[in-house]
C-alpha positions, 0 to 999 in steps of 0.5 A: 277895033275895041274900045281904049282908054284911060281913067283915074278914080281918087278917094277925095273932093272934087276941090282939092284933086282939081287944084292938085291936077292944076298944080301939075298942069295936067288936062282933064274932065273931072267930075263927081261920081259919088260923095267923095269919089272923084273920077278924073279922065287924062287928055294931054299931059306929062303922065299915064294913068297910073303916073297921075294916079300915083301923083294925084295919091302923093299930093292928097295923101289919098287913095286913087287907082288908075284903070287902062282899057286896052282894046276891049280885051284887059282891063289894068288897074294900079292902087295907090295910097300916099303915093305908093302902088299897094296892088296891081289887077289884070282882068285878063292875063293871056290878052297880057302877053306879049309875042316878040321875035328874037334875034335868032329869028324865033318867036318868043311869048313875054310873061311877066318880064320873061322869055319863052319859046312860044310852043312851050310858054306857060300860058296864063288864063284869068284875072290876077288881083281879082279880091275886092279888098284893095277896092273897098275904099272906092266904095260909096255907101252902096257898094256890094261887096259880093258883086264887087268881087264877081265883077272883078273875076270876070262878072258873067263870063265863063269858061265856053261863052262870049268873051266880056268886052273889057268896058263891059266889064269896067262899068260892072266894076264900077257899079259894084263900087256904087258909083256912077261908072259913065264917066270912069268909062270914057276916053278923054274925047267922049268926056269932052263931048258927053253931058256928064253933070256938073263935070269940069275942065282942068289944063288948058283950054280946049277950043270950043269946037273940040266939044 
């Protein structure tokens, strides 16, 4: 089984997105990844990723942008800024699909909101979203534009070789930006358990031996 999770990254101190995640009550490990960069992974709450990355984005009038790992195959990012979802990112769009029966009995392959049979479905392959524009005010003073949009389309992958583990590719991302891509990386019960500096707890209280 790969590897899922859910992370919010927003364009703002670490302060004021831990008081507006207190405001919606929502359980979290927040921590610092570069000056004015603040990575937040959601435990228990009211919200998804993207949910809280809209809520966090309306509150701060911020930038934020949810990322969803799902099983090491496709990674989702949505952007937000003052609220409103400005760009969506699929690293992968055939891992996307998804392969329903139909009341007739048939197999059917769902793109994009749509039906097709699944031996004639146009099948997408690649990133959709995949330009580094969306993604710049993310950035720190180190980030590299060039990498940024390399990692975005698949990093070393190609046609012919090893799939790229999602997460994989997540951190590349990540590092691209210049941030520190280890707590934008976890699932909420690895951030619990991992030593990421100076991180703080939102929500309420985990007994000590969930650390």
């Amino acid at each position: 089984m790969g590897s899922s999770y859910e992370t919010v990254l927003v364009a703002a101190d670490i302060e004021v997105v831990c008081q507006a995640l207190e405001a919606l009550d929502q359980e979290a490990v927040v921590s610092v990844v570069a000056t004015q960069r603040t990575a937040v992974v959601p435990g228990r709450g009211d919200y998804d990723a993207p949910e809280l990355a809209q809520g966090l984005s309306s509150a701060l009038n911020a930038a934020a942008v949810s990322w969803e790992v799902y099983d090491s195959d496709v990674i989702t990012a949505v952007v937000f800024a003052g609220g409103e979802a400005t760009h969506r990112y699929v690293s992968e769009q055939a891992a996307t699909i998804e392969v329903i029966e139909d009341v007739d009995g048939r197999f059917k392959a769902r793109i994009d909101g749509v039906l097709h049979p699944v031996d004639t479905a146009p099948i997408p392959h690649g990133p959709t979203g995949a330009h580094p524009e969306p993604f710049l005010p993310f950035g720190s003073d180190h980030m590299d534009v060039e990498k940024l949009e390399w990692a975005l389309r698949g990093g070393p992958h190609k046609a012919g070789t090893p799939w790229l583990f999602a997460e994989w590719q997540h951190g590349l991302i990540i590092e691209a930006l210049g941030l520190t891509p280890h707590p934008l990386t976890l699932g909420f019960d690895q951030a619990c358990a991992a030593d990421i500096p100076e991180a703080r707890h939102t929500g309420a209280a985990l007994p000590e031996d969930d650390y």
